[in-house]
N, C-alpha and C positions, 0 to 999 in steps of 0.2 A: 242500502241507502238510508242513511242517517238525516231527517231533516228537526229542525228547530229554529225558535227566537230569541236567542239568551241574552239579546242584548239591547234590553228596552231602555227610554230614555234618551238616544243619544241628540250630539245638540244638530240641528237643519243645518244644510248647509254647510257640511264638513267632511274632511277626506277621515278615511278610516283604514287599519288595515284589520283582516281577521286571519289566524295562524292556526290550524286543526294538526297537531303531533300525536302520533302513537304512543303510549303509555301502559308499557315497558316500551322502553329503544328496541325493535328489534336487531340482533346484533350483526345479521348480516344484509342489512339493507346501508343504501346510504343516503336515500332519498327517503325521511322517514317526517315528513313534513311539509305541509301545502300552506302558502302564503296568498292571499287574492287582498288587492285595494278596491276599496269602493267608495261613492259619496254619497251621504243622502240627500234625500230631497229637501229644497230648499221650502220656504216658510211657506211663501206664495204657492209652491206647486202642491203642499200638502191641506195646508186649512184655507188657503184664499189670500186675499192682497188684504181684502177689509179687515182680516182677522189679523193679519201679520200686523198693520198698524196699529190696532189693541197691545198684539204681545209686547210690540219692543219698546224697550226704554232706556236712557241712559244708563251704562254700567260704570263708566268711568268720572266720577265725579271731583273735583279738586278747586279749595280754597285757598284764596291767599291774600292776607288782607294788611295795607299801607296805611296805618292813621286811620284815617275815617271812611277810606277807599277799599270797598269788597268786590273782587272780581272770583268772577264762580266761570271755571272751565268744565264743558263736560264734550262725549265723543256725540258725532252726529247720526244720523240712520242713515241705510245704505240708500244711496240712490235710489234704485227700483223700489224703493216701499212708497215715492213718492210726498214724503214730508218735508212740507218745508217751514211749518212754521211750530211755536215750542210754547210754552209758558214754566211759567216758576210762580210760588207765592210764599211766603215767609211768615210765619204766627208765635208768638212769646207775649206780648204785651194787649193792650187791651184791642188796637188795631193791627188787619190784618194787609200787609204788602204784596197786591200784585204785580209780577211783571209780564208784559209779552213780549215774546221772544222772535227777530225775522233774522237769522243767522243770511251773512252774505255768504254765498258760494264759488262766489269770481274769487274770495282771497282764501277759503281754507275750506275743503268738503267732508274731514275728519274731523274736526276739532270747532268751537265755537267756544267766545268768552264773552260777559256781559258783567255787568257793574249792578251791583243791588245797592240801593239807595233808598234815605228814608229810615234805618234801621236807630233806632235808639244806643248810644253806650251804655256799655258794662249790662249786658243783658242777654240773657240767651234767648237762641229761636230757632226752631223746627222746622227746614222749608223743607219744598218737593218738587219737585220739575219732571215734565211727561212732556210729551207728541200731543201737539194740538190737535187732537182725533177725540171720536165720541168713546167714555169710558176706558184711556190709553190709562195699559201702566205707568206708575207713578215713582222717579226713584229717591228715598227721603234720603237727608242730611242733616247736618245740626254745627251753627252759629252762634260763637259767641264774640260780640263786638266788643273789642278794646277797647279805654279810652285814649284820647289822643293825646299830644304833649303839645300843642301848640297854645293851650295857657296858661302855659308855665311861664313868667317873665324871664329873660337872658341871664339877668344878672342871680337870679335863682341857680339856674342851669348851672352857671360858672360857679355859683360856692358849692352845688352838689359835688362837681367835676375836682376838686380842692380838696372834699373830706375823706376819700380813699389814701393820696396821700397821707395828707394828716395824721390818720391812722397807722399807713405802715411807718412813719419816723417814729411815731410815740412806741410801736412794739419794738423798732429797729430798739432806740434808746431802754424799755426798760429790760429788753434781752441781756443788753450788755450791763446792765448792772446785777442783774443775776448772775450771770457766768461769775463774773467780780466776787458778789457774795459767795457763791459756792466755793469758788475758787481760796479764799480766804477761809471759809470754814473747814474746809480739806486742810489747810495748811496749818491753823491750829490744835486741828486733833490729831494731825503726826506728829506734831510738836510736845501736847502731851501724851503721848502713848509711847517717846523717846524709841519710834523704831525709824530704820534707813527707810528715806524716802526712795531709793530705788527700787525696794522689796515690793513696797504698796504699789508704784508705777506697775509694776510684773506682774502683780497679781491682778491691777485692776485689765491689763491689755490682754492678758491670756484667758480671761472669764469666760464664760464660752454659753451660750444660750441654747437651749433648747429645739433640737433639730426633728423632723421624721427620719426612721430608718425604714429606707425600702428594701425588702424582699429581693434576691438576687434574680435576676432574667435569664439565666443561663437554663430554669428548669423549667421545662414548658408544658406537665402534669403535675399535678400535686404529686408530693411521695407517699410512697404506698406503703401501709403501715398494718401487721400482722402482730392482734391482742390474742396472745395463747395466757391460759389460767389456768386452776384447779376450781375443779369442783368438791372437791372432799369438804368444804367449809358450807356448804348449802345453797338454797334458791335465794338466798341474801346478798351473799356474795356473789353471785351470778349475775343478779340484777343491778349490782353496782358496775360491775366490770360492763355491762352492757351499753349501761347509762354513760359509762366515761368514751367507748365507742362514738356513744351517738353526737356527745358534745366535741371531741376534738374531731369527726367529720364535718360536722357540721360550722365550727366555730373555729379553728385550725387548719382551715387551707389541705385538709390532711385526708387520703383513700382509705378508710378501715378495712380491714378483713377478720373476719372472728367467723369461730367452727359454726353459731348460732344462726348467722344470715346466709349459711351454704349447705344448707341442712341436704340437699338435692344430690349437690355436686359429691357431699360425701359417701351419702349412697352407693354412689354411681362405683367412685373412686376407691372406694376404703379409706377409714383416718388415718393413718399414717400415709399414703401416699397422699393424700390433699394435702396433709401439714407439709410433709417434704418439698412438693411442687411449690407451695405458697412460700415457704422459710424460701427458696432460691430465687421465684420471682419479687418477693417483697424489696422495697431499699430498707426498712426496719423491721426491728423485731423488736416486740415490747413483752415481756414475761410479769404480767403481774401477781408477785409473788404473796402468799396469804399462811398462817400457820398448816392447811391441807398439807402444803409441799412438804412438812417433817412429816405426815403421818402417810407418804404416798409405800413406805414399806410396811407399814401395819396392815396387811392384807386381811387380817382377821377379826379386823374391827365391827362387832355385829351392828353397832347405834349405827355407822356409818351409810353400812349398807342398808338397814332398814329406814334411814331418815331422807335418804336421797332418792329420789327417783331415775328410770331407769336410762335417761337421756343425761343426767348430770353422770351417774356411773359410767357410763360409758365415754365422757370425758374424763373423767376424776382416773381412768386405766391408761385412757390415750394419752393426755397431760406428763402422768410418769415418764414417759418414751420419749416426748418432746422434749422435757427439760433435759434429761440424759443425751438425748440429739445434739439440743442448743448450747448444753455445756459440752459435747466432744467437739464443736465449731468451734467452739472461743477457746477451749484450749490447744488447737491446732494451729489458728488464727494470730493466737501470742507465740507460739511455738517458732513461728513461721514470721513474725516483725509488721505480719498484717494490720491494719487498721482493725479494733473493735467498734466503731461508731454505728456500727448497723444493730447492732442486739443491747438491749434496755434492760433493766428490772425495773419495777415500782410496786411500791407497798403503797395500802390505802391509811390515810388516820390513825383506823384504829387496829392497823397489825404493826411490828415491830422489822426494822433493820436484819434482825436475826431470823426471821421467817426467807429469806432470801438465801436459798441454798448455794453450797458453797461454790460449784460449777458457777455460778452467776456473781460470783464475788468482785470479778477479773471487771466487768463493762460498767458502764455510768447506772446508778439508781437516784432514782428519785419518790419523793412521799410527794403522795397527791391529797386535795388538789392543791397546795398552797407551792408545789414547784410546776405549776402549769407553763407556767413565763418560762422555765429552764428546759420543759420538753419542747414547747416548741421552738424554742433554739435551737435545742439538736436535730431537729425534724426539718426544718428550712435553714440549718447552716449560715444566723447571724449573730452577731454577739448583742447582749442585751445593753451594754453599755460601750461606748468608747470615747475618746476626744470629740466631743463636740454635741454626744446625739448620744442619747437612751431609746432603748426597746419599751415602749408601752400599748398594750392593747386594752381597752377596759373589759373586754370580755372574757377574757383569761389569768386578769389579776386574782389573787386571793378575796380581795373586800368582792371584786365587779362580777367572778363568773356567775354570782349567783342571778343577777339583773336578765339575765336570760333563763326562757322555759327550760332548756336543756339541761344549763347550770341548776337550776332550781334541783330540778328532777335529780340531777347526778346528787347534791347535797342529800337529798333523805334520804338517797339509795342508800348514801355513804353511813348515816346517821342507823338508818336500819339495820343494815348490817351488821355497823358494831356492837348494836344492842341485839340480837341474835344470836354473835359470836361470844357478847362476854356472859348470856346466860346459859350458853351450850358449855362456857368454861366451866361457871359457876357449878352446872351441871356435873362435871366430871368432878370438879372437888371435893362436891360432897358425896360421890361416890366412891370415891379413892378414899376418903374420911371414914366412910359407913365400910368401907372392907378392913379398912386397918382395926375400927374398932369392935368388929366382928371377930378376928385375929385373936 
């Protein structure tokens, strides 16, 4: 037996229900739930009658005021607390307004309205109204009196009642002299610029403003998108391609998958079966392509092996397999009249078009980041322009991705990199330099 009070506070005087459920469902009950009604104790039967007419006070208070005429509605106390008589007082100016209050109960035993008088125009004031009892709660409010219009002379009235017209003829008339003017200046300057005024009529009806393109509804997950790389190019490169992960999940509607946030799963699986499992669950495949990919047959590359560590090697072996994988799909894929729209390349900045081996020739590439707008078109299948309406996101533009953290981050990935890769080039020239002239 379970007992407690969890449920302090509640208000006197009210029905309640309490529901106690098992948690887990057990699955083979069917009765797994006890429902009891109760009410508590009213006001009276818990702290007294004298105290209950301290506690209550009006909750429902409403103003409504005609010219000079304020009538203040509020709800009454219950019968059994035995009040019958009220007060109000009102304060803003330098005098303070009483009133007392003896509500009739032959005409309404909810509801009471009374007339505050006395109050000054255009003036605010703070009143309070309570139960004529020793120290009853008090409920505040706040009054502001209008002035009235009653001296205003008639004939005042009637010319205010004149000048709204007045106004809308004078806009009516100088509308139509503008239409006129423009109208005439349009007509001059076709006249000199000697072109057919049917052309200019067609160009100006078919102009076409500026629309949103929504997102199609047909797909009810984001698409799920698998970033396979090389590592032969370093922790520079690695950290770029990561950073671009992070921004098109997070800013592209878009599911990433990369070898680096399933470090677990690969374990488990071996790399080549996670890549495989992932290439047939993914809807895309993005291969970003880097110089690594010509040197994935230089197996005897000592700077290589010695400059990467042993988690990027171990992609920089897997990676070879993949793309040989990804390009025996796509040529199967054309073989066959299939659609390629699922498998991508992209180069970053600072690698080139020709780092994109040739198995990947066949599908869509694009250079990051300034074709951001282009990937995720092909990612959510809209087109970035048409009749009527352009694709714009600011966060995926060229000038805009950077305005986000993401973007930022991706930007110096990118910036990093390439000053890593073109001093690792530099590196080998003047190596290949220092052998020829050793030769």
């Amino acid at each position: 037996i379970y007992k407690s009070d969890p449920f302090p506070g509640l208000s006197l005087g009210s029905q309640y229900a309490v529901t106690v459920m098992a948690l887990p469902v057990p699955e083979q009950w069917d009765k797994f739930y006890q429902s009891l009604y109760f009410y508590t104790h009213s006001c009276a039967e818990k702290n007294g009658l004298e105290q209950c007419k301290q506690d209550w006070y009006p909750r429902h208070v409403e103003v409504q005021q005609e010219g000079s005429n304020i009538t203040v509605t509020f709800n009454l106390a219950p019968p059994n607390l035995g009040i019958r008589r009220y007060f109000s007082f009102c304060y803003g100016d330098v005098k303070t307004k009483y009133t007392d209050i003896v509500p009739d109960f032959s005409k309404n035993k909810t509801h009471h309205s009374f007339q505050l008088s006395g109050l000054h125009e255009k003036n605010n004031y703070t009143c309070e109204i309570a139960a004529k009892e020793v120290d009853a709660v008090r409920k505040r409010f706040k009054i502001y009196v209008m002035g009235s219009q009653k001296d205003i002379p008639s004939s005042a009235l009637a010319s205010l009642a004149v000048v709204p017209a007045l106004c809308l003829a004078v806009i009516a008339i100088f509308g139509v002299l503008l239409a006129a003017l423009m109208g005439w200046r349009s007509k001059m300057h076709r006249k000199k610029l000697d072109v057919n005024p049917e052309i200019i009529t067609l160009h100006e009806e078919t102009k076409t403003q500026k629309e949103v393109v929504i997102l199609p509804e047909y797909r009810v997950t984001p698409p799920r998108l698998l970033i396979c790389y090389s590592g032969h190019d370093g922790p520079a490169h690695v950290k770029a391609v990561m950073q671009l992960g992070a921004f098109i999940q997070q800013h592209m509607a878009t599911q990433v998958c990369m070898d680096l946030w399933d470090t677990l799963s690969i374990a488990e699986e071996g790399s080549m079966t996670w890549y495989c499992r992932k290439i047939r669950e993914s809807d895309f495949v993005l291969v970003i392509c880097s110089p690594g990919h010509r040197q994935r047959h230089d197996t005897a590359d000592p700077e290589v092996i010695h400059d990467d560590n042993l988690a990027l090697m171990s992609n920089a072996c897997s990676s070879d397999a993949i793309i040989q994988l990804i390009g025996e799909e796509v040529g199967l894929a054309k073989a066959r009249g299939e659609d390629l729209s699922k498998y991508m390349a992209a180069v970053f900045k600072y690698c080139k078009e020709t780092d994109i081996p040739t198995e990947l020739r066949l599908v869509s590439h694009y250079t990051l980041p300034q074709d951001l707008p282009l990937l995720f078109s092909h990612l959510h299948g809209v087109a970035l322009h048409r009749p009527g309406g352009y694709l714009k996101i600011n966060n995926i533009t060229e000038e805009g991705f950077t305005t986000v953290p993401t973007g930022a981050a991706l930007q110096l990935a990118i910036q990093e990199a390439g000053m890593m890769l073109s001093e690792k080039q530099q590196q080998m020239e003047d190596s290949s330099y220092c052998d020829r002239v050793d030769v």
